[in-house]
C-alpha positions as CSV (number, residue, x, y, z in Angstrom):
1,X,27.7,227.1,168.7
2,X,30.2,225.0,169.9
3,X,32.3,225.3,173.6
4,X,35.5,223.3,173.5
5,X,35.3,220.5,176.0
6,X,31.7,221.1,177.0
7,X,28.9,218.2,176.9
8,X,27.0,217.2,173.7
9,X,23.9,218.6,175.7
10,X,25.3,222.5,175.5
11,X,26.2,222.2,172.1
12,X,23.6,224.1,170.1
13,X,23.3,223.4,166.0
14,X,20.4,224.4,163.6
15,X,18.0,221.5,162.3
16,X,15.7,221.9,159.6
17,X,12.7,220.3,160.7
18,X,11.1,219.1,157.0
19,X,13.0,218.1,154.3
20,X,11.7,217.8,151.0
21,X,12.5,213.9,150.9
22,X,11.6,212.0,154.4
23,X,14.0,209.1,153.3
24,X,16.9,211.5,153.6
25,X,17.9,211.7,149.3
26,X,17.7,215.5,149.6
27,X,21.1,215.9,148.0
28,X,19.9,213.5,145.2
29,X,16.6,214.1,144.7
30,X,16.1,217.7,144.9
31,X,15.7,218.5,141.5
32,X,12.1,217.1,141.3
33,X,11.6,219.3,144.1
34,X,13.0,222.5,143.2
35,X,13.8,223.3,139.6
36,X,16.3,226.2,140.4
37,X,19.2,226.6,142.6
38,X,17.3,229.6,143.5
39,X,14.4,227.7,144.7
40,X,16.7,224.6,146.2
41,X,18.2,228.4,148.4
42,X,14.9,229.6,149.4
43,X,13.8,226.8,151.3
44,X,17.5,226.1,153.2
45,X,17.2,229.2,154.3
46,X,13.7,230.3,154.7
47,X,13.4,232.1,157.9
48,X,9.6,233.2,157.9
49,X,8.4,229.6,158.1
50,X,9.5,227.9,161.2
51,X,11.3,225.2,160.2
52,X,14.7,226.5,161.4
53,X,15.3,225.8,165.1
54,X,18.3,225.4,167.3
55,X,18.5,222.1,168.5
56,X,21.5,219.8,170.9
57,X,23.8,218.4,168.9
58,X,22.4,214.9,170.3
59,X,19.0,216.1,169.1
60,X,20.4,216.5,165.9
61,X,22.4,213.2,165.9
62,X,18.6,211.6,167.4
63,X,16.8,212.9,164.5
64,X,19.2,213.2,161.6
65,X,16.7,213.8,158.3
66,X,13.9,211.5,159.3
67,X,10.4,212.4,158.8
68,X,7.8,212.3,162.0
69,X,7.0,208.8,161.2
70,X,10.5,207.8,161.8
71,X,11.8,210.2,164.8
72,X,9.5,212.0,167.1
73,X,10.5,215.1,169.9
74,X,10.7,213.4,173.1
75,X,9.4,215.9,175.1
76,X,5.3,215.3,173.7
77,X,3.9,218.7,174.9
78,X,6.1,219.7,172.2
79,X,4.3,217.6,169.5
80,X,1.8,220.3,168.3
81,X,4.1,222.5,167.3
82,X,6.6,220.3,166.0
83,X,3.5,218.8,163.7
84,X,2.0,222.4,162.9
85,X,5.6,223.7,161.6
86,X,5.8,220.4,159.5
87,X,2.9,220.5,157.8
88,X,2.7,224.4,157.3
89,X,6.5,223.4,155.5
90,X,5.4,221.2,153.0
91,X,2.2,222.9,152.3
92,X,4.2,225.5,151.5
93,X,6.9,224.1,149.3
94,X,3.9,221.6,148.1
95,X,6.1,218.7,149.4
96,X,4.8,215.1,149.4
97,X,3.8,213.1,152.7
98,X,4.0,209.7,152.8
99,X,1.3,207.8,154.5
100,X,2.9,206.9,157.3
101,X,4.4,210.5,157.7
102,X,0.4,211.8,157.2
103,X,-0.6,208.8,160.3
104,X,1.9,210.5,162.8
105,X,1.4,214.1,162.2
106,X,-2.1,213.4,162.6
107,X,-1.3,212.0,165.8
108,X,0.9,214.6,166.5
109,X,-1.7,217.8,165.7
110,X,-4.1,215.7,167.9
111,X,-2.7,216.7,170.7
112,X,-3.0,220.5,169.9
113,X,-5.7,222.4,172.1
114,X,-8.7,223.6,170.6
């Protein structure tokens, strides 16, 4: 959503919160991901996994495709969720985690309550 002439912070876009490659080569290197179109479709799109979330447009500009190891949410009460959602993405779509991606979500789902 967009309102002509108003700030970057009232401008509202979708970010996906996982992507398949944390180095940002989705467009590339999808295919050893997801064999089909279909499949490439199903996870752009999935709705019942929360991944999709409406974001500021200088969130989106913040964050761009980098993984949790590279771009964290500012606001840190927000970090459990952030790195539950993650992790429950590529669980799903049995994506890879780099090391370094695995070190911050860690830190990230340590700050979840019991």
């Amino acid at each position: 959503m967009h309102v002509r002439g108003a700030p970057d912070s009232t401008r509202i876009g979708q970010q996906h919160r996982a992507q398949p490659d944390p180095g940002g080569a989705f467009q590339a290197d999808n295919q050893r991901y997801f064999r089909t179109q279909d499949e490439r479709d199903a996870f752009a799109n999935d709705l019942t996994r929360p991944q999709l979330v409406a974001v500021s447009a200088a969130t989106i500009r913040a964050k761009g495709e980098q993984g949790p190891d590279q771009w964290q949410p500012p606001n840190q009460s927000y970090w459990c969720t952030y790195g539950r959602s993650w992790t429950i993405v590529k669980a799903t779509y049995k994506l890879t985690v780099t090391q370094d991606e695995k070190s911050m979500l860690t830190k990230m789902l340590d700050t979840c309550a019991s």
